[in-house]
C-alpha positions in Angstrom: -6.0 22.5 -16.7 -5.1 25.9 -15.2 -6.1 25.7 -11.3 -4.9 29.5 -10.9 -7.3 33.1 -10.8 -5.0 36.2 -11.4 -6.5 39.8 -9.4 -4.4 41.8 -11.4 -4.4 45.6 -10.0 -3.8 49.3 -11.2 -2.2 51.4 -8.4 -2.6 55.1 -8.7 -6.6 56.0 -7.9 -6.8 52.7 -7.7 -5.1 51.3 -4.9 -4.1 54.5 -3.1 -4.6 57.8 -4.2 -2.1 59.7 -6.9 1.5 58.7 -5.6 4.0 60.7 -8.4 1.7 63.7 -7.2 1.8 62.8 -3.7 5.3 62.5 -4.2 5.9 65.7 -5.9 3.7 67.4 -3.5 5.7 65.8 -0.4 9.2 67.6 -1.6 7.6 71.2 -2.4 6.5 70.9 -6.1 3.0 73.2 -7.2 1.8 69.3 -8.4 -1.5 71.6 -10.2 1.3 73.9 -12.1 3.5 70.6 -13.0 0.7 68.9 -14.9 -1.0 72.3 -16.2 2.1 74.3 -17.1 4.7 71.4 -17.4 3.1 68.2 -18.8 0.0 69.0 -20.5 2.0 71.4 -22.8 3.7 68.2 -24.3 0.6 66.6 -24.8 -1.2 69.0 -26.6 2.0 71.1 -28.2 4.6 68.0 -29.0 2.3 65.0 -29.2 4.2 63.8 -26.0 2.7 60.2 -25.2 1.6 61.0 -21.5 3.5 58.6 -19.2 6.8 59.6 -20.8 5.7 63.4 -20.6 5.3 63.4 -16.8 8.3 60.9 -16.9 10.3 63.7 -18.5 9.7 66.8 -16.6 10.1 64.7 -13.5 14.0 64.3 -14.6 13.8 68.2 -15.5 12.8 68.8 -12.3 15.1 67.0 -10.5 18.4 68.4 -12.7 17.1 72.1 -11.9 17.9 71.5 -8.2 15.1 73.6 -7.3 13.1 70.9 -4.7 16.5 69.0 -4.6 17.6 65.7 -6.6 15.3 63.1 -7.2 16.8 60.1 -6.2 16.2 56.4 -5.4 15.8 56.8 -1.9 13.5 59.8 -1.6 10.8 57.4 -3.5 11.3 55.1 -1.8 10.5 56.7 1.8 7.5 58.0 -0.1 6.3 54.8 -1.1 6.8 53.4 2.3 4.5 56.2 3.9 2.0 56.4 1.2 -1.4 56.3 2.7 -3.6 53.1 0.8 -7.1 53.1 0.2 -9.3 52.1 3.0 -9.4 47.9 3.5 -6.5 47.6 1.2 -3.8 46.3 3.7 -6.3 43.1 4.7 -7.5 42.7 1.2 -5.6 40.2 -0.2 -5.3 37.8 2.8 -9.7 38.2 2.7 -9.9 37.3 -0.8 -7.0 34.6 -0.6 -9.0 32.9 2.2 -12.5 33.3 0.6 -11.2 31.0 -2.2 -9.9 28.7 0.1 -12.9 28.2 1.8 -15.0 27.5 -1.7 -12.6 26.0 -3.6 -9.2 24.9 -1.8 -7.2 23.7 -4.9 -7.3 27.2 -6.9 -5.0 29.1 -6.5 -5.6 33.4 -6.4 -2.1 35.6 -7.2 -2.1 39.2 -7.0 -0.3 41.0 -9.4 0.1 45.1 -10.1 0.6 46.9 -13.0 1.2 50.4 -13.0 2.0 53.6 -15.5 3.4 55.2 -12.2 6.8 54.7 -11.0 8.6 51.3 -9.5 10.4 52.3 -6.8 7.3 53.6 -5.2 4.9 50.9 -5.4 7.5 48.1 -4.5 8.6 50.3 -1.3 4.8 50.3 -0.2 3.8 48.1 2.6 1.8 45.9 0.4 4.6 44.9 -2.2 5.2 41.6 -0.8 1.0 40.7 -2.0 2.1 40.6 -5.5 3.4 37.9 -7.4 5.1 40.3 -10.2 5.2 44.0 -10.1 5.9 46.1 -13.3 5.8 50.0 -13.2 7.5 52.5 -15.1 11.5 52.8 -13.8 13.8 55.2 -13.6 17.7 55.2 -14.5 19.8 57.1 -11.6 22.8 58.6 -12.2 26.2 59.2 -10.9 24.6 61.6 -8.8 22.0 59.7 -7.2 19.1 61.1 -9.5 17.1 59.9 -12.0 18.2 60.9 -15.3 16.5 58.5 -18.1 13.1 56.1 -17.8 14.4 52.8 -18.4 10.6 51.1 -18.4 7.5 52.8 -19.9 4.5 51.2 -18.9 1.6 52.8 -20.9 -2.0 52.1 -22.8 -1.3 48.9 -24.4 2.4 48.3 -22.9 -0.2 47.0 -20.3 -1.7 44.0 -21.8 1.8 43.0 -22.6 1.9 42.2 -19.5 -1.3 40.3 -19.2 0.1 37.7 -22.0 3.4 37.7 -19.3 0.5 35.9 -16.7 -1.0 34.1 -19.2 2.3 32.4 -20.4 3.7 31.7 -16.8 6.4 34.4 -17.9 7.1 35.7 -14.7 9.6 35.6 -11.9 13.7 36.1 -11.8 14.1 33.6 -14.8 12.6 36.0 -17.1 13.7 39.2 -15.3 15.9 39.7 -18.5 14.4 37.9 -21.1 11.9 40.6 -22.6 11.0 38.8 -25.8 9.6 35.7 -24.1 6.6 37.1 -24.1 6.3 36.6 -27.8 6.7 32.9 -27.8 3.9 30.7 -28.6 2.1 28.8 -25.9 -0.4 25.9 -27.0 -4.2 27.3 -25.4 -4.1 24.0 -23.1 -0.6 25.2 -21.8 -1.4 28.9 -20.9 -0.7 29.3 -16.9 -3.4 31.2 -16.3 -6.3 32.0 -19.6 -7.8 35.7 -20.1 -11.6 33.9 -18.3 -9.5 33.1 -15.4 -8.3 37.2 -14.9 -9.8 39.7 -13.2 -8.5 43.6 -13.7 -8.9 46.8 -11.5 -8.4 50.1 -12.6 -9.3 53.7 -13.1 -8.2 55.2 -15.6 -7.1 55.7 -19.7 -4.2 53.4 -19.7 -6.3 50.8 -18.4 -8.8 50.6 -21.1 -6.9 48.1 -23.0 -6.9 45.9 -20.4 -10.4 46.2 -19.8 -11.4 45.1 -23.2 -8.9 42.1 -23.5 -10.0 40.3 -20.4 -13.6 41.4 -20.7 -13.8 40.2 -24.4 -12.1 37.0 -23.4 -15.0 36.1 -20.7 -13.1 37.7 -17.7 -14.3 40.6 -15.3 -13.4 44.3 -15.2 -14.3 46.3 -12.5 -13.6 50.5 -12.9 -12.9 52.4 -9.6 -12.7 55.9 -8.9 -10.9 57.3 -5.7 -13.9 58.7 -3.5 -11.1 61.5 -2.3 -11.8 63.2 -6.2 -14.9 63.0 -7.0 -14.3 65.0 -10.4 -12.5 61.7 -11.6 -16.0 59.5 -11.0 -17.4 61.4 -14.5 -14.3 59.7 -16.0 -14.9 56.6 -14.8 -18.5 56.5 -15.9 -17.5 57.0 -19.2 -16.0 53.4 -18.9 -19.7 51.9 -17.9 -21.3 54.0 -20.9 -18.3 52.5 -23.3 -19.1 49.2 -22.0 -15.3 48.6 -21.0 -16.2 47.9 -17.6 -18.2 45.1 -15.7 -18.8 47.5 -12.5 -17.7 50.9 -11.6 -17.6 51.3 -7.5 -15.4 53.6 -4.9 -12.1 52.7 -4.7 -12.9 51.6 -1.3 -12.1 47.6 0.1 -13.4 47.3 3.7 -15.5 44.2 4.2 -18.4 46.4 3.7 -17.6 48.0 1.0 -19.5 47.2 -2.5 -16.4 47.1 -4.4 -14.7 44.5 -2.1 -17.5 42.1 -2.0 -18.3 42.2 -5.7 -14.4 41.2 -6.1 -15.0 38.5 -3.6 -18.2 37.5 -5.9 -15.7 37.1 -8.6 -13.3 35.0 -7.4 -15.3 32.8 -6.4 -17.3 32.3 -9.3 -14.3 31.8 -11.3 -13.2 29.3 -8.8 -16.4 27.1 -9.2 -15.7 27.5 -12.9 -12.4 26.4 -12.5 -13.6 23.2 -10.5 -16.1 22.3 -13.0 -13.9 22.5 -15.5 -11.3 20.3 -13.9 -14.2 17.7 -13.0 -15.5 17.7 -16.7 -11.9 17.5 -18.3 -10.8 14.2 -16.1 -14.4 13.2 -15.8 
């Protein structure tokens, strides 16, 4: 039996507010004119799937020279200043020791996955929470900038890696083993079931993973970053859709509603988790 509960986490809007924007915005780019005059024209022009779109005229950018190269280092300094969402430096040691308090044999693991860009969330200060980490990379050249994405995390690339929790396929082992994921696991083998997840996010590339674990008995919780308000009408759509199991502020102080009904949920699936285990060896 599985004794394991995985919090898995969007990042942009989500954790902290828009980092490739911040980013851009943090070196001299107009970020309103990039996504209005350079990406959306791809989407609705070119049929440009969106991650790769922003993906794309990010590399453009950074080969006109015009706010300077792109490189490795630049987002990575940006990711190690990026403000977080209020609470969320403290969060995961709250919700690690709220489960140890009910229930001290399950195990809660933190994962994040993210359509924005690696080197950024793995430089922030909360990197070192997560068990795995995949975002969208970057290939750098000779040069030092980014020329090419060598990971596209988008839509359903997500839930891919949901079935990488479920299966145990994570850590260095399996670093370079990408078709792992498709090998068959008996249902009393799986590491850690879809009832046993619960997902955070915000946006359109996290629908799929809202319906997976919320159709397999998990919980789904839709955030919106109180700093935009124009993105909560987006969000609400998720709670009319019913894709989401709450929709709060993307706000995790000890007070906040979001943080406590996460603590809620943990909990609960760590009583479930116990009286499972009692009624398998009982």
């Amino acid at each position: 039996m599985s004794d394991v509960i995985a919090l898995i986490f969007d990042f942009d809007d989500t954790l902290a507010s828009d980092s490739t924007s911040g980013f851009l915005d943090s070196i001299g780019v107009d970020t309103a004119a990039f996504w209005k005059d350079q990406v959306d024209p791809l989407l609705s022009q070119q049929d440009w799937d969106p991650v790769p779109a922003y993906l794309y005229q990010m590399i453009q950018l950074s080969q006109s020279g015009t706010n300077g190269l792109i490189t490795q280092q630049r987002l990575k300094e940006w990711g190690a200043r990026l403000e977080l969402h209020a609470g969320v430096p403290t969060l995961f040691q709250r919700l690690r020791a709220a489960v140890r308090a009910e229930q001290p044999q399950v195990q809660l693991e933190f994962y994040l996955i993210s359509s924005g860009i690696g080197d950024v969330v793995r430089s922030t200060p909360i990197a070192h929470e997560f068990t795995e980490i995949w975002a969208s990379e970057f290939v750098y050249g000779e040069d030092g900038g980014i020329t090419f994405p060598r990971r596209i995390v988008s839509f359903t690339d997500k839930t891919r890696y949901l079935f990488h929790i479920q299966k145990g396929i994570i850590g260095r082992d399996f670093r370079n083993k990408p078709f792992e994921v498709n090998r068959k696991v008996p249902e009393d083998r799986l590491r850690v079931p879809f009832d046993q997840m619960v997902f955070v996010g915000d946006g359109y590339t996290d629908i799929p993973c809202f319906s997976l674990i919320r159709r397999a008995g998990g919980y789904a919780f839709g955030v919106w970053d109180p700093k935009h308000r124009d993105k909560r009408s987006r969000a609400w759509g998720f709670i009319e859709e019913g894709r989401v199991s709450n929709l709060n502020q993307a706000r995790y102080d000890e007070q906040a509603e979001l943080y406590q009904w996460l603590e809620e949920a943990v909990i609960s699936l760590a009583g479930r988790i116990a009286l499972k285990s009692r009624v398998y060896r009982g």
